[in-house]
C-alpha positions as CSV (number, residue, x, y, z in Angstrom):
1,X,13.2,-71.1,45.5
2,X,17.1,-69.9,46.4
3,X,15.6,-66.5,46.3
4,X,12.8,-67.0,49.0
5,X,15.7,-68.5,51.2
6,X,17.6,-65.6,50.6
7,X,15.2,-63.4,51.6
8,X,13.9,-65.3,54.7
9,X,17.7,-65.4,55.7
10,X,18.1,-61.7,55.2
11,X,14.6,-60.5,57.2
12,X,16.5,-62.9,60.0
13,X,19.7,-61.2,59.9
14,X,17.8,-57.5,59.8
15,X,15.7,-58.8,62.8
16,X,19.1,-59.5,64.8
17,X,20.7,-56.4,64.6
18,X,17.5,-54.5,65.1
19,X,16.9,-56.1,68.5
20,X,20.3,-55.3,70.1
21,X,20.3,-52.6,72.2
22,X,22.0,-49.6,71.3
23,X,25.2,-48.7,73.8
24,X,24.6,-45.8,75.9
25,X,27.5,-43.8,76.4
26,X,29.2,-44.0,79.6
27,X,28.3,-41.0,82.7
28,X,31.3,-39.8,83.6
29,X,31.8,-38.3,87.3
30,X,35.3,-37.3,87.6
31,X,38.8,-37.1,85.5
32,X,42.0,-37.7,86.9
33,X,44.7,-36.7,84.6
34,X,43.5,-38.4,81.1
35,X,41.4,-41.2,82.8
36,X,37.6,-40.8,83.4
37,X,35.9,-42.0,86.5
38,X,32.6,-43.4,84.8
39,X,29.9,-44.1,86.7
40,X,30.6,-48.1,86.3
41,X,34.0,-47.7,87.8
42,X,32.5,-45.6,90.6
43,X,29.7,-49.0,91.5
44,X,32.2,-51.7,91.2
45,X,34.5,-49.5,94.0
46,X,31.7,-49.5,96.0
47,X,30.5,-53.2,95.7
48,X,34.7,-54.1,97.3
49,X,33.5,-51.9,99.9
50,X,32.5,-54.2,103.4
51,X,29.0,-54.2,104.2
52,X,29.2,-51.7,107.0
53,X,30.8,-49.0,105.3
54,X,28.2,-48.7,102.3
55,X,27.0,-45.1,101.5
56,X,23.9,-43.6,103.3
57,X,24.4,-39.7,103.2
58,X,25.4,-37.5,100.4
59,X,28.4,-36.7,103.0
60,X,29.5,-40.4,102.8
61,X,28.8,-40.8,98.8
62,X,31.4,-37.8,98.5
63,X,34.0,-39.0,100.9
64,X,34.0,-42.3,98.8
65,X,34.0,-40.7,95.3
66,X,37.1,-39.3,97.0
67,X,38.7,-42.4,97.9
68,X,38.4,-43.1,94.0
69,X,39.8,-40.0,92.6
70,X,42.7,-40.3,95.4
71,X,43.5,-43.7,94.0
72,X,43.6,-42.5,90.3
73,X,45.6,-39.5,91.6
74,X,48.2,-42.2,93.5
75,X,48.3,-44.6,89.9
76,X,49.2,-41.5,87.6
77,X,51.9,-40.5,90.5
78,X,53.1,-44.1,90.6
79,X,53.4,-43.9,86.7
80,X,55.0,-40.7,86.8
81,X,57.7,-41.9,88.9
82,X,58.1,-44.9,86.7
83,X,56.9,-47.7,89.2
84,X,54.8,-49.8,86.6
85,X,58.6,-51.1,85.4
86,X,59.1,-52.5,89.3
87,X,55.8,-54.1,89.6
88,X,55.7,-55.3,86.2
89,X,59.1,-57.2,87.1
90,X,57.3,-58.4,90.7
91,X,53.9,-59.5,89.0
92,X,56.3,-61.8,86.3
93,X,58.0,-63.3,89.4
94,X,55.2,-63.9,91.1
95,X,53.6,-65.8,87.7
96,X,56.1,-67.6,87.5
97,X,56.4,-69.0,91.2
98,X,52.5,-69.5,90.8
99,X,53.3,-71.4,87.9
100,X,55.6,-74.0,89.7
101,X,53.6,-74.2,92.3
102,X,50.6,-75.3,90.5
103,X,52.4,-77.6,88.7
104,X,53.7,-79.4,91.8
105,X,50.5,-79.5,93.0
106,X,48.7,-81.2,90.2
107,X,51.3,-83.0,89.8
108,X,52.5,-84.8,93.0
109,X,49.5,-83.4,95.2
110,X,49.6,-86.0,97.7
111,X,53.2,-86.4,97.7
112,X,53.8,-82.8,98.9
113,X,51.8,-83.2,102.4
114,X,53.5,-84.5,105.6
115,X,51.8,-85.2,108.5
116,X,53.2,-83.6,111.9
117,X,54.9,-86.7,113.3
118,X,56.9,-87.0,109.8
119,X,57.7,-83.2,109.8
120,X,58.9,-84.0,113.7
121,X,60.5,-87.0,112.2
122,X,62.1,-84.9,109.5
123,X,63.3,-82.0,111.9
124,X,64.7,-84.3,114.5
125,X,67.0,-85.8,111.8
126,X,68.4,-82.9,110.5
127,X,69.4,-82.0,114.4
128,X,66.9,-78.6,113.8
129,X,64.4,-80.0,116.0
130,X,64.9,-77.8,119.1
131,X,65.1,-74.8,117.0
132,X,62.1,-75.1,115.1
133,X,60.3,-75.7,118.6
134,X,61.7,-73.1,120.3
135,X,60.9,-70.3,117.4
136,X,57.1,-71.9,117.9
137,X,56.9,-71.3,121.7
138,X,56.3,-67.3,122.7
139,X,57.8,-67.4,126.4
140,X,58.4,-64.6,128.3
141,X,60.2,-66.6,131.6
142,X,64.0,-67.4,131.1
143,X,63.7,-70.9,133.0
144,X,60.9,-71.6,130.5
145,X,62.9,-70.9,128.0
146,X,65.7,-72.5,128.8
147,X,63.5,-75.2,129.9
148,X,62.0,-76.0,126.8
């Protein structure tokens, strides 16, 4: 009896590796230094693209296979000059504040929104009331100005 399970078990297994589909290797369009421009990278560029400016002619196919390889060509530079250690440092700060924020939020939610007559409220008290209005108002008369 163990041996018909075995063998029931093992035409299963068989049948699941027979029915996945084999990989095909990826088409490659275009190589920038040592990265390839498969044909995958070259359709999700295009989906980002806005509706208007999808492809029609061969002309506008090209010119957009371009903006691609111009990209690559501006990453390897960008490498080459050492730029991933700077944005590497930026993305980490930017976690980071990310982070906090999203903890705030979760946490005190609620407590974090003012309504405009408490920021008012808030501004008048701290005597920065005037200057907060004044760097809202975009007044190009000097007795308006001064006015206000």
């Amino acid at each position: 009896m163990a041996d018909w399970k075995r063998s029931v078990f093992l035409s299963l297994g068989l049948l699941a590796c027979a029915d996945t589909p084999q990989e095909q290797p990826a088409i490659i369009l275009g190589r920038v230094g040592e990265t390839n421009i498969s044909e995958q990278d070259f359709m999700q560029a295009l989906e980002r693209l806005p509706a208007g400016t999808q492809a029609k002619s061969l002309e506008d196919w090209q010119q957009q296979f371009q903006v691609v390889v111009d990209k690559e060509l501006l990453l390897f530079e960008a490498r080459a000059q050492g730029l991933e250690e700077t944005v590497a440092a930026s993305i980490v700060a930017w976690e980071r504040n990310q982070l906090v924020e999203e903890l705030l939020a979760r946490e005190m939610g609620e407590a974090l929104k003012w309504t405009e007559a408490e920021l008012v409220e808030f501004f008048a008290e701290a005597g920065a009331d005037r200057e907060i209005r004044l760097n809202r108002l975009m007044l190009t008369d000097r007795a308006q100005a001064l006015e206000a």
